[in-house]
MDAnalysis code that builds the backbone (N, CA, C; Angstrom):
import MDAnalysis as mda
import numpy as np

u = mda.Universe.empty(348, n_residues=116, atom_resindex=np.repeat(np.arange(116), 3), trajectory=True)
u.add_TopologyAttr("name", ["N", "CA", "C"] * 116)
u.add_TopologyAttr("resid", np.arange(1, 117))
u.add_TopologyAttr("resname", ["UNK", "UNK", "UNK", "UNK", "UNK", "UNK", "UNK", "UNK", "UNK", "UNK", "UNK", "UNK", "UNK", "UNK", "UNK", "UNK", "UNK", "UNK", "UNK", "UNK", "UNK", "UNK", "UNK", "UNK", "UNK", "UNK", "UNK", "UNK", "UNK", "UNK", "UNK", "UNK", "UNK", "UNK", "UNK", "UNK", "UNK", "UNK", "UNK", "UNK", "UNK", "UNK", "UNK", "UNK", "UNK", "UNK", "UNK", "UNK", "UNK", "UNK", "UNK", "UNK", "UNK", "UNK", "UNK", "UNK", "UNK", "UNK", "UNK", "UNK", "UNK", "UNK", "UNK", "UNK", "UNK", "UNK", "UNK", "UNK", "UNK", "UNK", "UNK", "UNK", "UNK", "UNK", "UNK", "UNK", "UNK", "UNK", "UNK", "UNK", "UNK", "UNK", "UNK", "UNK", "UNK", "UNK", "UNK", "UNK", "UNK", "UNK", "UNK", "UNK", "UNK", "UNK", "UNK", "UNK", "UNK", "UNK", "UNK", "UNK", "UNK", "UNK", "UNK", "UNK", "UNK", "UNK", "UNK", "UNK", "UNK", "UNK", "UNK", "UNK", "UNK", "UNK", "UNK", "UNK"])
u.atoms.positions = np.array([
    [-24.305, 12.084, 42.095],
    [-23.611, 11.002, 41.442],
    [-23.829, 11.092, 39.935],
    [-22.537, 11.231, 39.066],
    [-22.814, 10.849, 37.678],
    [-23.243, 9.711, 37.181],
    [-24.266, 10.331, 36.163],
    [-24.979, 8.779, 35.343],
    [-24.430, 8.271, 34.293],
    [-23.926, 7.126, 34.202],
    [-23.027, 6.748, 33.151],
    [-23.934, 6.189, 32.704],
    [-23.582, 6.286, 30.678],
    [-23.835, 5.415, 29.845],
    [-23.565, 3.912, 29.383],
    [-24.387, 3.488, 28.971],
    [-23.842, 1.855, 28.886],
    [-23.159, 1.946, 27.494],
    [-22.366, 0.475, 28.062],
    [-21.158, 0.786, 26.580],
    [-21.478, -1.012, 26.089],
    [-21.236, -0.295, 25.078],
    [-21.301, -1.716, 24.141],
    [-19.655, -2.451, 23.592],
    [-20.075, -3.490, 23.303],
    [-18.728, -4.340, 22.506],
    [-19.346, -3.856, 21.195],
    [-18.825, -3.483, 20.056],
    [-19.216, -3.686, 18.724],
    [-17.885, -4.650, 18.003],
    [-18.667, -6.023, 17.317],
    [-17.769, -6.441, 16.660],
    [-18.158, -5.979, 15.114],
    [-16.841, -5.772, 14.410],
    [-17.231, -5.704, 12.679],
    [-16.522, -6.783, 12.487],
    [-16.476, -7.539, 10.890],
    [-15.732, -7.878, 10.180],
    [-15.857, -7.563, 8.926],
    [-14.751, -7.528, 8.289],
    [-14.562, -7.303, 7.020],
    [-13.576, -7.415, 6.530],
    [-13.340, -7.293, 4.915],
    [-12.758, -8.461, 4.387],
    [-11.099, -7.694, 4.454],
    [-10.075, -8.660, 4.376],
    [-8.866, -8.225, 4.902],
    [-8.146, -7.106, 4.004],
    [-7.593, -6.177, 4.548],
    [-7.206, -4.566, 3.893],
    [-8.220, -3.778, 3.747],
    [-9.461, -3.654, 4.807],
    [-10.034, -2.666, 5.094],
    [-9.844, -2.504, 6.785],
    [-9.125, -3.440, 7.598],
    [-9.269, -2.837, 8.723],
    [-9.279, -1.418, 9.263],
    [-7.939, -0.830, 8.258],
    [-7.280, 0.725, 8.817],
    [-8.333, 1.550, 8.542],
    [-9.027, 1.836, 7.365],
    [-9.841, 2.571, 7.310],
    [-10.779, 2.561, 8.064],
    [-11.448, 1.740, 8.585],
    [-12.499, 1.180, 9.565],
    [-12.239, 2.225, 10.365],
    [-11.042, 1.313, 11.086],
    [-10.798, 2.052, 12.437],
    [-10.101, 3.527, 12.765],
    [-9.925, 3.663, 11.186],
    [-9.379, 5.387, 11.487],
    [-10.680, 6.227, 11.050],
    [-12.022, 5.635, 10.725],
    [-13.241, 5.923, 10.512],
    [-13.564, 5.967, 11.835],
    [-13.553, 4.873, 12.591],
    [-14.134, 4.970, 13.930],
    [-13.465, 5.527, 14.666],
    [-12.056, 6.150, 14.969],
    [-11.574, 7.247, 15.586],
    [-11.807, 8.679, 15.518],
    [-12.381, 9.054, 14.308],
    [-12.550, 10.399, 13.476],
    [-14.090, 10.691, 14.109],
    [-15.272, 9.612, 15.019],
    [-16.347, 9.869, 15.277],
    [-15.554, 9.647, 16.979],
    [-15.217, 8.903, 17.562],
    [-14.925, 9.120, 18.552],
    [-14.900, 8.003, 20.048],
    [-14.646, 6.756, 18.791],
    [-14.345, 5.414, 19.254],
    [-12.935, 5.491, 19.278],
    [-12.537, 5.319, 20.291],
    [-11.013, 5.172, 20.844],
    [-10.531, 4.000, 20.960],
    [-10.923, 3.517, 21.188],
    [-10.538, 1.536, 21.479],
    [-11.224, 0.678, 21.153],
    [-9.966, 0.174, 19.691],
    [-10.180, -0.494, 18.817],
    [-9.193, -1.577, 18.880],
    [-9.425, -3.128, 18.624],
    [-8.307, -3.984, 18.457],
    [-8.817, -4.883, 17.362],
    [-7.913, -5.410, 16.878],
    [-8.092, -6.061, 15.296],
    [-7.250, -6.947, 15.214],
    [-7.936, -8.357, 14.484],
    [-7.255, -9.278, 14.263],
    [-7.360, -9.909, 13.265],
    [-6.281, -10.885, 12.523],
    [-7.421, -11.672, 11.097],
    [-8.372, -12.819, 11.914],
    [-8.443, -13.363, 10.692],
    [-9.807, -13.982, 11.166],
    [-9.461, -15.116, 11.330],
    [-8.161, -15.618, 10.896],
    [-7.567, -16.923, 10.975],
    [-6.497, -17.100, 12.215],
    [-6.469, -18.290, 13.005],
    [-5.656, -18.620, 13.454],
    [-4.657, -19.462, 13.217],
    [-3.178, -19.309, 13.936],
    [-2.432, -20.470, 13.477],
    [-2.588, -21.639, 13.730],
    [-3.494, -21.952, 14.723],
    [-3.947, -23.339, 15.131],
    [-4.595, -23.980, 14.099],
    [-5.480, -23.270, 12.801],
    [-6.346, -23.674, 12.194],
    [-7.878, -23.214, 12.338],
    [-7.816, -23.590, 13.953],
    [-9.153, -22.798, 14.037],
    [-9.127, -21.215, 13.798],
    [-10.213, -20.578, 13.549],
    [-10.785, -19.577, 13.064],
    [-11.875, -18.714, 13.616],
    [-11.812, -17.218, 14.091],
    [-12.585, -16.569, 14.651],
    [-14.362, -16.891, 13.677],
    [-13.728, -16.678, 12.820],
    [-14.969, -16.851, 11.593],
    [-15.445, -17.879, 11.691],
    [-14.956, -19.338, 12.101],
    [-15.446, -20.541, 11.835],
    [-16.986, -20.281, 12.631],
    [-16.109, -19.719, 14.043],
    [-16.913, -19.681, 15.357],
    [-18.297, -18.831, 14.951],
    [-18.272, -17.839, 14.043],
    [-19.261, -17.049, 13.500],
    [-19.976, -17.899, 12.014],
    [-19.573, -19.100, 11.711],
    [-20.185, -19.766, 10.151],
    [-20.006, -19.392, 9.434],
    [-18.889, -18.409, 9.331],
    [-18.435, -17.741, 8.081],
    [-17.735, -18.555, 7.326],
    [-17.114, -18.630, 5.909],
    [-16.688, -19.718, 5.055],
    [-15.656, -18.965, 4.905],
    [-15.711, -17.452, 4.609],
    [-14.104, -16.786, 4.211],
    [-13.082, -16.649, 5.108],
    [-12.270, -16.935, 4.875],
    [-11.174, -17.136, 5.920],
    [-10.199, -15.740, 5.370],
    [-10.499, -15.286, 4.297],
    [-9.941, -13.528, 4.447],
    [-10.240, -12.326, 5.064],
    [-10.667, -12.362, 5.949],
    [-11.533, -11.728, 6.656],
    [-10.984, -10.834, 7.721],
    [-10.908, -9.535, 8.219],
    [-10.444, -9.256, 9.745],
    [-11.453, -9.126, 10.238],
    [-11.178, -8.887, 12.011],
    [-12.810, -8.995, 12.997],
    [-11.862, -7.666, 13.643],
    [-13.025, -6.526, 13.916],
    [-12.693, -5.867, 14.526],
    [-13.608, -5.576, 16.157],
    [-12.688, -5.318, 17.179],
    [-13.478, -5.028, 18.361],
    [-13.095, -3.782, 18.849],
    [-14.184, -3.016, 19.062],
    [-14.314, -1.686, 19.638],
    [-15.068, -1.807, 21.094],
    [-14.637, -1.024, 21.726],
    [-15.982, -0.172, 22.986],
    [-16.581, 0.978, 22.456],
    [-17.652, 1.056, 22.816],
    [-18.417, 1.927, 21.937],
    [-19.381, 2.421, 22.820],
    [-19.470, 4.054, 23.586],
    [-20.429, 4.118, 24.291],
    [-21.886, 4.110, 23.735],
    [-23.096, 4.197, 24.309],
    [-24.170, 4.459, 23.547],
    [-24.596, 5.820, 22.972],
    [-23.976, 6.679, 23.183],
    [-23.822, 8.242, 22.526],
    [-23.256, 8.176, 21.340],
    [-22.054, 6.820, 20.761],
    [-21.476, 6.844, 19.369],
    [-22.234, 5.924, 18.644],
    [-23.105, 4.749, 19.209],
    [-23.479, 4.171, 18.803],
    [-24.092, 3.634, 17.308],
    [-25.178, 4.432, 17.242],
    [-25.709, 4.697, 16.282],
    [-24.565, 5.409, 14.647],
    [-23.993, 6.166, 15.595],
    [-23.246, 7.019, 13.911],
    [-22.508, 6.202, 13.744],
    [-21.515, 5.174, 14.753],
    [-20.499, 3.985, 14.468],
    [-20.950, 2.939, 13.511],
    [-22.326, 2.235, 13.832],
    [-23.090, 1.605, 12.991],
    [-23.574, 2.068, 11.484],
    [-23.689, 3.264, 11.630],
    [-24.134, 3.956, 10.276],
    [-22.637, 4.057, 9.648],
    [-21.554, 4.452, 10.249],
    [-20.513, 4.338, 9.172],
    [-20.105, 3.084, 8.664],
    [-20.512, 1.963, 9.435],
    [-19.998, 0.502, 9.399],
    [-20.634, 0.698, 7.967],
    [-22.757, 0.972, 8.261],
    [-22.732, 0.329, 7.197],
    [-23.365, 1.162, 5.731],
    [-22.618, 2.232, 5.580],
    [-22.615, 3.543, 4.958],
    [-21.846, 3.778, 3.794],
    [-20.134, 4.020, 4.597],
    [-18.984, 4.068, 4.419],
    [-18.386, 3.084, 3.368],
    [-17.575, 3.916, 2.431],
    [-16.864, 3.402, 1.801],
    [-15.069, 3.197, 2.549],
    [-14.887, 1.665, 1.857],
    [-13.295, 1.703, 2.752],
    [-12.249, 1.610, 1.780],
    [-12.532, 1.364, 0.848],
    [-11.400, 0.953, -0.001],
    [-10.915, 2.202, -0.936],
    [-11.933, 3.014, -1.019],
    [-11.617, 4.448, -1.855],
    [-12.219, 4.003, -3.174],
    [-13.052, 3.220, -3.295],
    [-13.156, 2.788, -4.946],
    [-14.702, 2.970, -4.766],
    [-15.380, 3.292, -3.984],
    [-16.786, 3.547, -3.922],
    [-17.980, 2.390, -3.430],
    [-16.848, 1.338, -3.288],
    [-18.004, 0.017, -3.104],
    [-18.099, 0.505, -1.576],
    [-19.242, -0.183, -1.326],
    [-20.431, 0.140, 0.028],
    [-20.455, -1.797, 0.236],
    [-20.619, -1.833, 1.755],
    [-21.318, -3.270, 2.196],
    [-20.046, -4.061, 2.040],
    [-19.005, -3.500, 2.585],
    [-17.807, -4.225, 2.597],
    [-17.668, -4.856, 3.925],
    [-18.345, -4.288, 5.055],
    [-18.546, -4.685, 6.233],
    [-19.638, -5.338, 7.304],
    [-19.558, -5.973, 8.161],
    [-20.787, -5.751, 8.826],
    [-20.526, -5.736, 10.561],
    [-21.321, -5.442, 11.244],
    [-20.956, -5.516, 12.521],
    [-21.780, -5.423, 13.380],
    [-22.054, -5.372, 14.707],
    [-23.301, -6.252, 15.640],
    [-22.499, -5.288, 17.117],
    [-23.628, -5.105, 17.712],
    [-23.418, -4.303, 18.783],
    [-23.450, -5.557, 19.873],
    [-23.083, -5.323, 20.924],
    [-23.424, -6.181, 22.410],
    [-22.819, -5.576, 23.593],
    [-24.046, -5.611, 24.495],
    [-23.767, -4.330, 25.563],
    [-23.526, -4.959, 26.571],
    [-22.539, -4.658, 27.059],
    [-21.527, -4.960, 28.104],
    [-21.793, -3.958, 29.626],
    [-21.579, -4.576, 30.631],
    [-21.333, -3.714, 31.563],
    [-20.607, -4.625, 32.755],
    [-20.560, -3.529, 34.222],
    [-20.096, -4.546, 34.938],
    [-18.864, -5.286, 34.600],
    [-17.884, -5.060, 33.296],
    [-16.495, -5.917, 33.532],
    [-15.184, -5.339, 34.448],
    [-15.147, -3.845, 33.971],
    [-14.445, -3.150, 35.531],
    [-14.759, -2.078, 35.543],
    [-15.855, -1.598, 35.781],
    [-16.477, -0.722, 36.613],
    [-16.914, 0.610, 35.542],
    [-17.721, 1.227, 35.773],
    [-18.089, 2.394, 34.868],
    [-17.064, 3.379, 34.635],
    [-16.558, 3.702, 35.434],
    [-15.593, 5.031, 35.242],
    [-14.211, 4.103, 34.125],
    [-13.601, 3.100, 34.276],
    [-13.044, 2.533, 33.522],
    [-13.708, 2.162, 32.004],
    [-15.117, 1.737, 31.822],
    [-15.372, 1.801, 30.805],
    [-15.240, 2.805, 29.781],
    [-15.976, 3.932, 31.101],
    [-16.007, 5.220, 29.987],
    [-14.339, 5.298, 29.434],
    [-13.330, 5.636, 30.671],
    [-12.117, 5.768, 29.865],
    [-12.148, 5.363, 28.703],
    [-12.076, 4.024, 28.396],
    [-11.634, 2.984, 27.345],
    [-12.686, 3.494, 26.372],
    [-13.820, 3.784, 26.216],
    [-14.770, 4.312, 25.195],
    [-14.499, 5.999, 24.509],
    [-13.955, 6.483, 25.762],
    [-13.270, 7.457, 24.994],
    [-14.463, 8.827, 25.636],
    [-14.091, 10.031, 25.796],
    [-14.897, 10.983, 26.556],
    [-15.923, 11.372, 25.886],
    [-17.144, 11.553, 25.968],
    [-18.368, 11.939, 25.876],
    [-18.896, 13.181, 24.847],
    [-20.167, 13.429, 23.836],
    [-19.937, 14.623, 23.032],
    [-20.136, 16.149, 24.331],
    [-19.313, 16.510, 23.915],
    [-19.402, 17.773, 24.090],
    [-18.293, 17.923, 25.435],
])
């Protein structure tokens, strides 16, 4: 029987017109599934509120992230330049490990295939 890795949720946010780079950062290491939203809703309420954040310019990004990308995903979060202008700490983002929502072999799909 294969041993699967546990996969995490990673959320980022950061501030709005850096999503693409983010996530074409986190495709280039080998996070495949990524979804992105602003941070505001039309209701008023706010993903951010829910987090105590005050900026309401903000996007939240959600990835699956196995634990094999883990670490380098986090290091580009918080490494990486996004804007092309050299500023650093434009982002931040928080791992949370998930399992058990439909089944391992589906996770892995959605996380994207394994190094090597």
């Amino acid at each position: 029987m294969k041993d699967f890795e546990r996969i995490n949720l990673m959320l980022t946010i950061t501030h709005r017109g850096h999503r693409d780079k983010i996530i074409e950062g986190l495709r280039e290491l080998g996070v495949t599934y990524n979804m992105a939203t602003v941070g505001e809703s039309m209701g008023g309420l706010s993903i951010t509120d829910y987090l105590g954040l005050q900026d309401d310019e903000l996007d939240v990004i959600l990835s699956v992230v196995a634990d094999s990308k883990a670490d380098r995903a986090m290091a580009f979060i918080e490494y990486s330049s996004y804007s092309g202008t050299g500023d650093k700490g434009r982002a931040v983002a928080a791992l949370i490990p998930i399992s058990g929502v439909s089944g391992p072999l589906v996770l892995e799909y959605i996380s994207g295939p394994g190094p090597g």
